[in-house]
CHARMM internal coordinates of N, CA and C (Angstrom, degrees):
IC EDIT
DIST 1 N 1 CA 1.4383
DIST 1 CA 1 C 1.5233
ANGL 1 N 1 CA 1 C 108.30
DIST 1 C 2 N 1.5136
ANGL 1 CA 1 C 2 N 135.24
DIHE 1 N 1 CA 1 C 2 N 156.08
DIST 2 N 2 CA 0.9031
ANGL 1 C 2 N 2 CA 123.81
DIHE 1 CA 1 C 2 N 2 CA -160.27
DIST 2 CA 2 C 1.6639
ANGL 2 N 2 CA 2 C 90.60
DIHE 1 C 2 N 2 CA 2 C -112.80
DIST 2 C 3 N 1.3829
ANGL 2 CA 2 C 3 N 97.11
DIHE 2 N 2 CA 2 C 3 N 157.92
DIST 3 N 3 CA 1.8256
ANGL 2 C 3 N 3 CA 115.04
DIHE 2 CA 2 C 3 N 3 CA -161.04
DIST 3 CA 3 C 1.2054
ANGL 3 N 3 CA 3 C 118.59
DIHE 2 C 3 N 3 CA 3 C 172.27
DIST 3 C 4 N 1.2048
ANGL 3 CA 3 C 4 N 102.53
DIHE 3 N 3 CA 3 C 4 N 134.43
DIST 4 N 4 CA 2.1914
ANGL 3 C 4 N 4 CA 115.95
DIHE 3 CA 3 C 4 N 4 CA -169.92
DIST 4 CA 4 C 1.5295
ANGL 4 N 4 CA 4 C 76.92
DIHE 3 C 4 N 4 CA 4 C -24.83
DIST 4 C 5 N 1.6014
ANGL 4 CA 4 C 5 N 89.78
DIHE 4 N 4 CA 4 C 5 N 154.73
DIST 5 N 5 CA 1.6276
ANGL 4 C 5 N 5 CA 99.94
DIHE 4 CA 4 C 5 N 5 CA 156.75
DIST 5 CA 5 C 1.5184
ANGL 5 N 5 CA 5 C 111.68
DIHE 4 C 5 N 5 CA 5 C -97.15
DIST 5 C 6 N 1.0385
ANGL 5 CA 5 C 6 N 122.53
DIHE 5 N 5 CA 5 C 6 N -18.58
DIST 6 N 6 CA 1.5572
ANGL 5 C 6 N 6 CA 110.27
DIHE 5 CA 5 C 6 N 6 CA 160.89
DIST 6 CA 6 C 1.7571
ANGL 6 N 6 CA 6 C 118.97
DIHE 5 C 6 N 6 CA 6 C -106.22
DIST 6 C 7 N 1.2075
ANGL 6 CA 6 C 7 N 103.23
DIHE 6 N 6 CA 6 C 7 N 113.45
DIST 7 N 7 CA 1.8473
ANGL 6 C 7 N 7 CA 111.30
DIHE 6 CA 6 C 7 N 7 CA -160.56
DIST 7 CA 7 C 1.2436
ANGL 7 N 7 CA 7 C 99.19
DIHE 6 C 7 N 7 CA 7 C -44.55
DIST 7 C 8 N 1.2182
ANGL 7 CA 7 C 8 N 136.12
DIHE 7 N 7 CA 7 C 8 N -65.20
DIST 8 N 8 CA 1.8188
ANGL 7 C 8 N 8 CA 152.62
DIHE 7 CA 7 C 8 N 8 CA -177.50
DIST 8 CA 8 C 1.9310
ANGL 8 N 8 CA 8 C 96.83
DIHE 7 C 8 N 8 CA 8 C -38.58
DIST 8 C 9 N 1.2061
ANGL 8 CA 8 C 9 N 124.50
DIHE 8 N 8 CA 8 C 9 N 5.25
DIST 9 N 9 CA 1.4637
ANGL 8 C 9 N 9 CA 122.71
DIHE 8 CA 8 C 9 N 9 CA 171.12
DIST 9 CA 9 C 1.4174
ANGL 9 N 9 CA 9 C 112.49
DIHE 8 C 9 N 9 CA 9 C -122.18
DIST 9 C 10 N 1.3790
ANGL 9 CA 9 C 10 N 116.25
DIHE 9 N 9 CA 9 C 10 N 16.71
DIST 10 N 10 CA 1.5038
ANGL 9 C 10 N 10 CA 131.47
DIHE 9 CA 9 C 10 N 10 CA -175.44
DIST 10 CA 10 C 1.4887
ANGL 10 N 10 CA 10 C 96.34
DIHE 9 C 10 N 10 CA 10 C -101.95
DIST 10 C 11 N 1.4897
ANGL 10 CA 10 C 11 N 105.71
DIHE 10 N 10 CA 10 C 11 N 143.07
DIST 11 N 11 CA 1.5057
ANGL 10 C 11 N 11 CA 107.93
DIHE 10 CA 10 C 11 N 11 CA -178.67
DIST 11 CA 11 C 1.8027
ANGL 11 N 11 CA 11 C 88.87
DIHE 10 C 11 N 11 CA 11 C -139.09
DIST 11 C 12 N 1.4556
ANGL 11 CA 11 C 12 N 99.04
DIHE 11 N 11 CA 11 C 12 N 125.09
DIST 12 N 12 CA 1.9370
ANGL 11 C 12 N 12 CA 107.02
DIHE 11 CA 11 C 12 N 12 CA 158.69
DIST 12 CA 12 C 1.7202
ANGL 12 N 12 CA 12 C 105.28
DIHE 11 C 12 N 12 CA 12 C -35.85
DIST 12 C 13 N 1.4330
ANGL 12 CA 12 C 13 N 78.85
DIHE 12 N 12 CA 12 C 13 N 150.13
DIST 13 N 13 CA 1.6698
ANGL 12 C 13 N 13 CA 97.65
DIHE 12 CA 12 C 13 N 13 CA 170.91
DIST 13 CA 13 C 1.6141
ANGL 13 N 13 CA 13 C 104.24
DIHE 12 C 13 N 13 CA 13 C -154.25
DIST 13 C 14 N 1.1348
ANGL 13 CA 13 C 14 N 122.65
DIHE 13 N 13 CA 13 C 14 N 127.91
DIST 14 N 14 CA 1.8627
ANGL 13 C 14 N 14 CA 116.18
DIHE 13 CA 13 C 14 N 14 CA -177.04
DIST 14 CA 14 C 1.7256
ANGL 14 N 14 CA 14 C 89.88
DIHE 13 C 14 N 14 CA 14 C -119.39
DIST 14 C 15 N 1.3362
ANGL 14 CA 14 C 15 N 82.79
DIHE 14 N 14 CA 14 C 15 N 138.36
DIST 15 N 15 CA 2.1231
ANGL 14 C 15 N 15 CA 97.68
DIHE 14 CA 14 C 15 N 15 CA 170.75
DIST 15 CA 15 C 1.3394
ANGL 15 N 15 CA 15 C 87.25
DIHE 14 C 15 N 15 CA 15 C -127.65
DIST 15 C 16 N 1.7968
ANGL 15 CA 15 C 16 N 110.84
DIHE 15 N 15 CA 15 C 16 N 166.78
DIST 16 N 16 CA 0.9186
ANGL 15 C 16 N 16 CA 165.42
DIHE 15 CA 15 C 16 N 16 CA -170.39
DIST 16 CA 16 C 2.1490
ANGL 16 N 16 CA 16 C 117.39
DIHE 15 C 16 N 16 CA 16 C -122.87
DIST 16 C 17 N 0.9742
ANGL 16 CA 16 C 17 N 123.16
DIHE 16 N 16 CA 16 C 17 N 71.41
DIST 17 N 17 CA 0.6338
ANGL 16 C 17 N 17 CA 106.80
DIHE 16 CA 16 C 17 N 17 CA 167.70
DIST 17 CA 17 C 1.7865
ANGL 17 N 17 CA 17 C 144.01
DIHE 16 C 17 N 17 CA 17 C -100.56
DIST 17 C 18 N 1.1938
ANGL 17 CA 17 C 18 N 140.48
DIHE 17 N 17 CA 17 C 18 N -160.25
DIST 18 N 18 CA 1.5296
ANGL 17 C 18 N 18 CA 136.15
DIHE 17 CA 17 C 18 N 18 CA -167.72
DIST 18 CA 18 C 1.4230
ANGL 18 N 18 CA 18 C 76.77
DIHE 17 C 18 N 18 CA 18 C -91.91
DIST 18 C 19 N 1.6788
ANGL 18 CA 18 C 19 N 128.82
DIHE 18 N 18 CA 18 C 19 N 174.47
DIST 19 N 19 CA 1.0688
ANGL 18 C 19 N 19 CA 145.64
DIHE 18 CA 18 C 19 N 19 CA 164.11
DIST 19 CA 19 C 1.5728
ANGL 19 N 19 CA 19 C 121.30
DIHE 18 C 19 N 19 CA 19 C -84.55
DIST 19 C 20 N 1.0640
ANGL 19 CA 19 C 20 N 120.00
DIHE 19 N 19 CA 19 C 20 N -17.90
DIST 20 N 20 CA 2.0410
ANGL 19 C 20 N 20 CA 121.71
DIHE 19 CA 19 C 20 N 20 CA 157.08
DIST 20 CA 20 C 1.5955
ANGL 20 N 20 CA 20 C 95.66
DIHE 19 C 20 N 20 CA 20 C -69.65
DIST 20 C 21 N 0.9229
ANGL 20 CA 20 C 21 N 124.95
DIHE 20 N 20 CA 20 C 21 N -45.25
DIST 21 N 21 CA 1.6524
ANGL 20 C 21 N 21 CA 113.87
DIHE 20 CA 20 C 21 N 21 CA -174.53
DIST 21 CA 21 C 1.3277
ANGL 21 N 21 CA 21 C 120.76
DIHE 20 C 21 N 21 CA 21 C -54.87
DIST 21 C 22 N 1.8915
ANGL 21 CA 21 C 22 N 102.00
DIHE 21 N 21 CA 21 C 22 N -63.95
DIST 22 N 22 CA 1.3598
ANGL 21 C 22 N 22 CA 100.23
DIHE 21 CA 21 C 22 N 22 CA 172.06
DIST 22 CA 22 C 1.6019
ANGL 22 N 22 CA 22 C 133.22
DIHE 21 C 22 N 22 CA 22 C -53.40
DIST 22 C 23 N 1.6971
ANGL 22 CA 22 C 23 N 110.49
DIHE 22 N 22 CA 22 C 23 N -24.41
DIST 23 N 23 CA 1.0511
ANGL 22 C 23 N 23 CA 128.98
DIHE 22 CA 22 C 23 N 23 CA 179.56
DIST 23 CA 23 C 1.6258
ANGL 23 N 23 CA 23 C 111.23
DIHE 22 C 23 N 23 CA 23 C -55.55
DIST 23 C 24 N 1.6772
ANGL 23 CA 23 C 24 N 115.16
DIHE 23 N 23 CA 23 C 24 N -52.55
DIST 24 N 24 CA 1.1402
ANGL 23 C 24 N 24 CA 125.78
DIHE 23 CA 23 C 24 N 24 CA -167.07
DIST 24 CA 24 C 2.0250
ANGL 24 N 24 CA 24 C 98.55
DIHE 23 C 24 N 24 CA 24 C -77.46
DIST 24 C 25 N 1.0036
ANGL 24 CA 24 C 25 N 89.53
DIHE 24 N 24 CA 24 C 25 N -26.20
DIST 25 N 25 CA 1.4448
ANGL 24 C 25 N 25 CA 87.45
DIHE 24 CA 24 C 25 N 25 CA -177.69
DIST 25 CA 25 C 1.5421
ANGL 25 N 25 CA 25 C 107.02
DIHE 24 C 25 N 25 CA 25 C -65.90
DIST 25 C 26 N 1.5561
ANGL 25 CA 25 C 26 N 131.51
DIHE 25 N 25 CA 25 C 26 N -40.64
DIST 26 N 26 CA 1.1057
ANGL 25 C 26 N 26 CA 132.44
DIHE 25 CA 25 C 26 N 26 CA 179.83
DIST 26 CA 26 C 1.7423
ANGL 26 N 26 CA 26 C 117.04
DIHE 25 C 26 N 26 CA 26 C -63.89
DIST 26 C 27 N 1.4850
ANGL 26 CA 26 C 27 N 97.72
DIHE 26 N 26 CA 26 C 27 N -35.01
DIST 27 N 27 CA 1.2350
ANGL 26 C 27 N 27 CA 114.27
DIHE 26 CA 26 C 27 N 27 CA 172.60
DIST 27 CA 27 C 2.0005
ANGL 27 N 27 CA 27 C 112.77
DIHE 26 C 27 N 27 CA 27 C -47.06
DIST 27 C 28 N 1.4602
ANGL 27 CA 27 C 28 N 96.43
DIHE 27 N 27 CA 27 C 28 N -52.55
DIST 28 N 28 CA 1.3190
ANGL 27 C 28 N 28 CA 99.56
DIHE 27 CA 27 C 28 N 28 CA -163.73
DIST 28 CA 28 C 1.8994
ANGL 28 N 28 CA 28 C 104.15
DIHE 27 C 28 N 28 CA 28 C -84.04
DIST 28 C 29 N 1.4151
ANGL 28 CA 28 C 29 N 96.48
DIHE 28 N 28 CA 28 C 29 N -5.31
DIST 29 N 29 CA 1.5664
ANGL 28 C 29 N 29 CA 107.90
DIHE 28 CA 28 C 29 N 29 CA 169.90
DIST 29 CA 29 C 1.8034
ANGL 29 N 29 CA 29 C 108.55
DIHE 28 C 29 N 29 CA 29 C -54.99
DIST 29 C 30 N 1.7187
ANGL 29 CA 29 C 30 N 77.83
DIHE 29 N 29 CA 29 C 30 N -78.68
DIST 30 N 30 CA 1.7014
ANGL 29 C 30 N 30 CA 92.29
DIHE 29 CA 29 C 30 N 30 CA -179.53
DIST 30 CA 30 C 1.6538
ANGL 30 N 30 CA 30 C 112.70
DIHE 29 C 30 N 30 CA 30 C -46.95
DIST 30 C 31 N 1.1026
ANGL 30 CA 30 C 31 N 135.97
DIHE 30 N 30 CA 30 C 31 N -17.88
DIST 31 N 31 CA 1.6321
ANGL 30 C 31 N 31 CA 128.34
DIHE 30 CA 30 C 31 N 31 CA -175.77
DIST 31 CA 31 C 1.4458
ANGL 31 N 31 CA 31 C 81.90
DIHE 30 C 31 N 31 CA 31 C -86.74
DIST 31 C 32 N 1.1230
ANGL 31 CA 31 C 32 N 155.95
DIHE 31 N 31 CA 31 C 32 N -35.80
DIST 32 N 32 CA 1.7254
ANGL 31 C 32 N 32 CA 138.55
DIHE 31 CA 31 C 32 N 32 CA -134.37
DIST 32 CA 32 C 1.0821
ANGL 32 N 32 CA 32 C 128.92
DIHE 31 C 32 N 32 CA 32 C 46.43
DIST 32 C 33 N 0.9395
ANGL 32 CA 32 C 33 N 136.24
DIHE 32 N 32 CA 32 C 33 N 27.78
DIST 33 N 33 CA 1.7108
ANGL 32 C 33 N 33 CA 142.68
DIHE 32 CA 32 C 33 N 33 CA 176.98
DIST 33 CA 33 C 1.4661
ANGL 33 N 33 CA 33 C 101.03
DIHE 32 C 33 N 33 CA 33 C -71.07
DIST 33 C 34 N 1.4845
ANGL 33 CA 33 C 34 N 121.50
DIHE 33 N 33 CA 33 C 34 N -73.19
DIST 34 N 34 CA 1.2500
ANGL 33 C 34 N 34 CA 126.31
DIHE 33 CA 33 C 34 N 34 CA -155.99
DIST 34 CA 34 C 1.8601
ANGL 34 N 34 CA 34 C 118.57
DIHE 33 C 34 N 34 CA 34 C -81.82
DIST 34 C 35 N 1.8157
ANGL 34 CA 34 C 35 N 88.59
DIHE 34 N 34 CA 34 C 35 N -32.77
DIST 35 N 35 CA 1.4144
ANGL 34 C 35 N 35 CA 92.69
DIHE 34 CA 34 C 35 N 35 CA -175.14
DIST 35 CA 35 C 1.7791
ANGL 35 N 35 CA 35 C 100.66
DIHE 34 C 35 N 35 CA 35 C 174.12
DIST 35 C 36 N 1.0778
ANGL 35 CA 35 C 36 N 122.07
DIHE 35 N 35 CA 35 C 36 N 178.79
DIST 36 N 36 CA 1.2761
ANGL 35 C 36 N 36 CA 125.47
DIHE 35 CA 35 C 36 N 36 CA -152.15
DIST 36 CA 36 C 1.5298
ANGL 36 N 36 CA 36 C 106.65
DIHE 35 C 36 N 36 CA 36 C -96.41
DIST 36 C 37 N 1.7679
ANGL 36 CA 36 C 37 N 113.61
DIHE 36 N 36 CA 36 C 37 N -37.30
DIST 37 N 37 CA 1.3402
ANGL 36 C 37 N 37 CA 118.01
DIHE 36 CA 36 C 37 N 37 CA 155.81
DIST 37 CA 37 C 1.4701
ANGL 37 N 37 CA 37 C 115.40
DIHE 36 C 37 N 37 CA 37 C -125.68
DIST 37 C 38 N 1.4289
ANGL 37 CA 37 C 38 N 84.62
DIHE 37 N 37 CA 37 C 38 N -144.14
DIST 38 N 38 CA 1.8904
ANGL 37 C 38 N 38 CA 91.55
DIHE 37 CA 37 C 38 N 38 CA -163.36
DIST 38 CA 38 C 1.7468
ANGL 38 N 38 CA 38 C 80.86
DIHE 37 C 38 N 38 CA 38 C -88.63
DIST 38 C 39 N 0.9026
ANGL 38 CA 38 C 39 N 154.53
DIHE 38 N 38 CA 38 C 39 N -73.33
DIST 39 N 39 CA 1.3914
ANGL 38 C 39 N 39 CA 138.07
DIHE 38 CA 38 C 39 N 39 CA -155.52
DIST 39 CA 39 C 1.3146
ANGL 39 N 39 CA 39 C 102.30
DIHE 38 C 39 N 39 CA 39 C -52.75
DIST 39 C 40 N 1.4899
ANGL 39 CA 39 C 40 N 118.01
DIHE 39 N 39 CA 39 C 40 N -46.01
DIST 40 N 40 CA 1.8882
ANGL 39 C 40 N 40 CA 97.31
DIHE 39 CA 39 C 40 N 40 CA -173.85
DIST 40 CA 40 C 1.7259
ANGL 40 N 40 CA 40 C 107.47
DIHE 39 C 40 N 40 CA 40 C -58.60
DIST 40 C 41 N 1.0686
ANGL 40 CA 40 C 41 N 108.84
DIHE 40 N 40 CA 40 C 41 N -49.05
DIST 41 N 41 CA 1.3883
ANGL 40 C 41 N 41 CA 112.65
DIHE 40 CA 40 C 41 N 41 CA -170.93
DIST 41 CA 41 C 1.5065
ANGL 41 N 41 CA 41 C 118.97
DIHE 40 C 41 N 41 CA 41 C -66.63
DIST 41 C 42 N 1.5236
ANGL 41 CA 41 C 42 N 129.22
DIHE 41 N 41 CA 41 C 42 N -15.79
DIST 42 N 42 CA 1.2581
ANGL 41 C 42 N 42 CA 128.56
DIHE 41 CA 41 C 42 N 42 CA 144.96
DIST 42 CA 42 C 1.4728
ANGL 42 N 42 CA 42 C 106.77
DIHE 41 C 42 N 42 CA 42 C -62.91
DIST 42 C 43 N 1.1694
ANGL 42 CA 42 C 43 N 112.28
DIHE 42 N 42 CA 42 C 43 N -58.63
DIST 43 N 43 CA 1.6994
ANGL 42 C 43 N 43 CA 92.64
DIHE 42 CA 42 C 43 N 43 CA -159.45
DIST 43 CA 43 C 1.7947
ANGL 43 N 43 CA 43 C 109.71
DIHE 42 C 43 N 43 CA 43 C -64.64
DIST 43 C 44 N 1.2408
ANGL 43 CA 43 C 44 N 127.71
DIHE 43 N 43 CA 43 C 44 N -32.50
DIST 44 N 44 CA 1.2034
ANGL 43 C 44 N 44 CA 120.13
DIHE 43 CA 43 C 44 N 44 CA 165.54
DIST 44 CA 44 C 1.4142
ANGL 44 N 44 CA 44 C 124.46
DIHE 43 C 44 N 44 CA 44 C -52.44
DIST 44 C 45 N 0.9992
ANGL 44 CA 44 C 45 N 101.86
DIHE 44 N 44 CA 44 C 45 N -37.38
DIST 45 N 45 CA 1.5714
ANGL 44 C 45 N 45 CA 105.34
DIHE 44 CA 44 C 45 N 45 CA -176.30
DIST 45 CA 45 C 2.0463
ANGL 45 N 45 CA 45 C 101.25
DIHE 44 C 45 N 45 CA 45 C -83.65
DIST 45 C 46 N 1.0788
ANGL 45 CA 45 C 46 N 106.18
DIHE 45 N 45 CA 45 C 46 N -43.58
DIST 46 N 46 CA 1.8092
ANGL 45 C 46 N 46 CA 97.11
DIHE 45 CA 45 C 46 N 46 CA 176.86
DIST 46 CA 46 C 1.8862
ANGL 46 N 46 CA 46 C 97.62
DIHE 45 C 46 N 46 CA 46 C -64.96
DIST 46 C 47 N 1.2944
ANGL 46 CA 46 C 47 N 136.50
DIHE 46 N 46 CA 46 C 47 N -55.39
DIST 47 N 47 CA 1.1700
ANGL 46 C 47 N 47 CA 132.29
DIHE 46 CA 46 C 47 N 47 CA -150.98
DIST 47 CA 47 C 1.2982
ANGL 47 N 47 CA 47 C 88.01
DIHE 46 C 47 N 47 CA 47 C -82.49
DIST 47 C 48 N 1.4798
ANGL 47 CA 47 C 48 N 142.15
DIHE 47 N 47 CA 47 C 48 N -1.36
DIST 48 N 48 CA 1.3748
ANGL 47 C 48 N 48 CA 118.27
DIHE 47 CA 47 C 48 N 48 CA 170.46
DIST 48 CA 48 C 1.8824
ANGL 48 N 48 CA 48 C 111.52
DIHE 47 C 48 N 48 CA 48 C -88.13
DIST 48 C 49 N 1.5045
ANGL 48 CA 48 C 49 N 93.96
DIHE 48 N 48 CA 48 C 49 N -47.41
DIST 49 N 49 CA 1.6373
ANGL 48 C 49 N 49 CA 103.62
DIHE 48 CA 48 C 49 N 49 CA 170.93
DIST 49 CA 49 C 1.8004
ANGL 49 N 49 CA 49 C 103.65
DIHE 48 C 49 N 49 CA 49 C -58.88
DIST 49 C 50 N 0.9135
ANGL 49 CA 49 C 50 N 144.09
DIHE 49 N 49 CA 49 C 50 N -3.14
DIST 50 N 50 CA 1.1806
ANGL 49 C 50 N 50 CA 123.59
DIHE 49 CA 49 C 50 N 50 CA 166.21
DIST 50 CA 50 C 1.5706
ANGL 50 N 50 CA 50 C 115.21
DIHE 49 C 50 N 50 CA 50 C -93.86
DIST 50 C 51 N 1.2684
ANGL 50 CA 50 C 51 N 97.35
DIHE 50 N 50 CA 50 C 51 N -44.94
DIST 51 N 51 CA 1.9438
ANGL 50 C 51 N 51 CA 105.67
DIHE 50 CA 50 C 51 N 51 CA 177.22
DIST 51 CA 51 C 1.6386
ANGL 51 N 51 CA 51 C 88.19
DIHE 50 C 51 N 51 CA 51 C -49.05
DIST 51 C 52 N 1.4758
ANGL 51 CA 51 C 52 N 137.46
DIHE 51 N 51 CA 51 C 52 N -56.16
DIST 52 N 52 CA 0.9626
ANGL 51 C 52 N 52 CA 120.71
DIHE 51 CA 51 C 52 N 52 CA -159.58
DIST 52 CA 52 C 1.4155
ANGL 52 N 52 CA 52 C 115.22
DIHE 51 C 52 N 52 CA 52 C -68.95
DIST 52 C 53 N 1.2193
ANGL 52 CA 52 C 53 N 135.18
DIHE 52 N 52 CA 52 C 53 N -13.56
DIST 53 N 53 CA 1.4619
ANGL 52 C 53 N 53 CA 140.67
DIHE 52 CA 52 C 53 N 53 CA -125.79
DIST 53 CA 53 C 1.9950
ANGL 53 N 53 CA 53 C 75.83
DIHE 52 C 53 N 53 CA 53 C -117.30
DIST 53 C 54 N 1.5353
ANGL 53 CA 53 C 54 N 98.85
DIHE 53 N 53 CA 53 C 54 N -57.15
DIST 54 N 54 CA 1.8672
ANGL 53 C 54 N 54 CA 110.93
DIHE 53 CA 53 C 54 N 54 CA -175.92
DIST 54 CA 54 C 1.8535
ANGL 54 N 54 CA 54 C 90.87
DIHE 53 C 54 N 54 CA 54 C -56.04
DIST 54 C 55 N 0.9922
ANGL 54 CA 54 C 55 N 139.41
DIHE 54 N 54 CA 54 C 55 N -81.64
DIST 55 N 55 CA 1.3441
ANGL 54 C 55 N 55 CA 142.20
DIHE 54 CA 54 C 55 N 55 CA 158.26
DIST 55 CA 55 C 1.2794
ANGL 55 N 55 CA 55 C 106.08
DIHE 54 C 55 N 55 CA 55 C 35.33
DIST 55 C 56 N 1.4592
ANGL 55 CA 55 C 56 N 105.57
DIHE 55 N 55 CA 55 C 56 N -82.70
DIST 56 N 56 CA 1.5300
ANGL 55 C 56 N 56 CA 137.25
DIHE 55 CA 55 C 56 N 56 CA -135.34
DIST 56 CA 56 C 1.5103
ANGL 56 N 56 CA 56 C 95.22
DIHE 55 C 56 N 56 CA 56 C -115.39
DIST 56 C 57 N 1.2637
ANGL 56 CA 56 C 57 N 118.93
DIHE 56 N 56 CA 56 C 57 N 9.44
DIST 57 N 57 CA 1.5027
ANGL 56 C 57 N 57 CA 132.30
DIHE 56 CA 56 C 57 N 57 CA 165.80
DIST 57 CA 57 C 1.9888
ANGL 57 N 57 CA 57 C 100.10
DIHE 56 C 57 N 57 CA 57 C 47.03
DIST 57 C 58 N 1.3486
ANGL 57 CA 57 C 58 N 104.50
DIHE 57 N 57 CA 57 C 58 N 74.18
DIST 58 N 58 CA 1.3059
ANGL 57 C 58 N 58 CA 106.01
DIHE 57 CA 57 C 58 N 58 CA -164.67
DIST 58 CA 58 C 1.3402
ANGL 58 N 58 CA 58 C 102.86
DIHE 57 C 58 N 58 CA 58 C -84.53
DIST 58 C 59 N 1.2802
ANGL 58 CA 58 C 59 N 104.37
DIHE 58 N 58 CA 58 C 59 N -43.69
DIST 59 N 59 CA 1.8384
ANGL 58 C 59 N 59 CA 109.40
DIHE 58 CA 58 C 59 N 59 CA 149.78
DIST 59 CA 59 C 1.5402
ANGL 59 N 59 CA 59 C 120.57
DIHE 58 C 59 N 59 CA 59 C -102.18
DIST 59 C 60 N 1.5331
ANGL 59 CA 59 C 60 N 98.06
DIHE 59 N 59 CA 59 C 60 N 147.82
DIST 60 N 60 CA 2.0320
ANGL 59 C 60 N 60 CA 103.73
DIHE 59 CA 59 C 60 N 60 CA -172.94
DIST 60 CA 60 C 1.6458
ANGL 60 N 60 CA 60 C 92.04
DIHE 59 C 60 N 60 CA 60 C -72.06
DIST 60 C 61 N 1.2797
ANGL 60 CA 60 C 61 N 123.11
DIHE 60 N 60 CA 60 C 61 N -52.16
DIST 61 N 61 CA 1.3760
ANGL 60 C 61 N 61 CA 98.34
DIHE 60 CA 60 C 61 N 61 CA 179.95
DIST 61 CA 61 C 0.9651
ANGL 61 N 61 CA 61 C 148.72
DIHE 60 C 61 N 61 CA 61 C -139.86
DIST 61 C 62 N 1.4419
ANGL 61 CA 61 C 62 N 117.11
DIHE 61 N 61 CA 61 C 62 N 150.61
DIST 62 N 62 CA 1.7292
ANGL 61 C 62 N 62 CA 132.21
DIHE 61 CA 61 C 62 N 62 CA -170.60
DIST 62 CA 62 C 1.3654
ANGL 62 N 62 CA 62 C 119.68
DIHE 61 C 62 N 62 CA 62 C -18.60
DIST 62 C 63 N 1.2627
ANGL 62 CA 62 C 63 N 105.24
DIHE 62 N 62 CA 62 C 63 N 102.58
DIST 63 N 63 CA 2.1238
ANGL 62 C 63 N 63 CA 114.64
DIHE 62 CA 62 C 63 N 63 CA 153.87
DIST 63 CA 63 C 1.6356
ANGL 63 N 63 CA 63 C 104.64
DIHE 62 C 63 N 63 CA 63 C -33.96
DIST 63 C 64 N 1.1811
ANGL 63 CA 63 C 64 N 109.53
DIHE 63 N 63 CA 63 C 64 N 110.59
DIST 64 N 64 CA 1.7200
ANGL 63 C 64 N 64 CA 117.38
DIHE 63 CA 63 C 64 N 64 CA 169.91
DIST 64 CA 64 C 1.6337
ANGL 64 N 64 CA 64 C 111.24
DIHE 63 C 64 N 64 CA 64 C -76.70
DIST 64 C 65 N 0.9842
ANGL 64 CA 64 C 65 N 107.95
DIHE 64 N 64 CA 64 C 65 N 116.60
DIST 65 N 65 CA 1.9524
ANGL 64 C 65 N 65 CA 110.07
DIHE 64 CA 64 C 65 N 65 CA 165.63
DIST 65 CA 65 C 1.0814
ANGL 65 N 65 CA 65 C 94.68
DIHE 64 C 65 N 65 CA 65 C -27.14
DIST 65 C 66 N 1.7223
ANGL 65 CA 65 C 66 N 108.10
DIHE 65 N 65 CA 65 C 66 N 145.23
DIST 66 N 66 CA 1.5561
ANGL 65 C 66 N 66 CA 108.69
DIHE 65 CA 65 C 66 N 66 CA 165.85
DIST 66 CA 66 C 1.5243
ANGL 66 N 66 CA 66 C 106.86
DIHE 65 C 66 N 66 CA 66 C -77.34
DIST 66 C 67 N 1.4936
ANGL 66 CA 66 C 67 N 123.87
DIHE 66 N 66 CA 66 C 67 N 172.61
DIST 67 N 67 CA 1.2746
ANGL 66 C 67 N 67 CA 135.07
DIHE 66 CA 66 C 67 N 67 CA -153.13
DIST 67 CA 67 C 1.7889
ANGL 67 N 67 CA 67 C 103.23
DIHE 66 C 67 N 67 CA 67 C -74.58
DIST 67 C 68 N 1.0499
ANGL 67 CA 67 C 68 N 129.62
DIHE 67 N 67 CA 67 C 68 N 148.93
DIST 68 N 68 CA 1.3672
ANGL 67 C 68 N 68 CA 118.03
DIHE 67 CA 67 C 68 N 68 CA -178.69
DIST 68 CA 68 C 1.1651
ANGL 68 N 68 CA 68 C 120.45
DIHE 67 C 68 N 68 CA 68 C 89.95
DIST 68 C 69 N 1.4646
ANGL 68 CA 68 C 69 N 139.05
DIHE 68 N 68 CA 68 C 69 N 29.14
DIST 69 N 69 CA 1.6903
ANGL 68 C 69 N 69 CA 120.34
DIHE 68 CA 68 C 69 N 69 CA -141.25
DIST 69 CA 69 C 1.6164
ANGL 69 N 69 CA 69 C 66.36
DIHE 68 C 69 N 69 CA 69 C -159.55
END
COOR INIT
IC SEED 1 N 1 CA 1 C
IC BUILD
């Protein structure tokens, strides 16, 4: 699954989603493809659409570290 390579650079994130979403998300739990539950398998699937999104320079410019870091 894709994830900071150093864990200590991971920051929580909680969603809210509709209930077909979460549903399908459990779905793709139980197969194991993406991840073991519904949080692994969200965050793989958001941290992949973003690598792709940074990729493809979906915005011209760079997210700045927040201040202190």
């Amino acid at each position: 699954m894709a994830r900071p390579e150093n864990r200590s650079e991971a920051r929580a994130l909680s969603l809210t989603l509709p209930i077909e979403t979460f549903n399908y998300l459990a779905l793709l739990a139980t197969l194991g493809k993406l991840g073991r539950t519904e949080n692994e398998v969200a965050t793989h699937i958001l941290v992949r659409e973003v690598y792709v999104m940074h990729a493809q320079r979906f915005h011209e410019t760079r997210v700045p570290a927040p201040e202190g870091e």
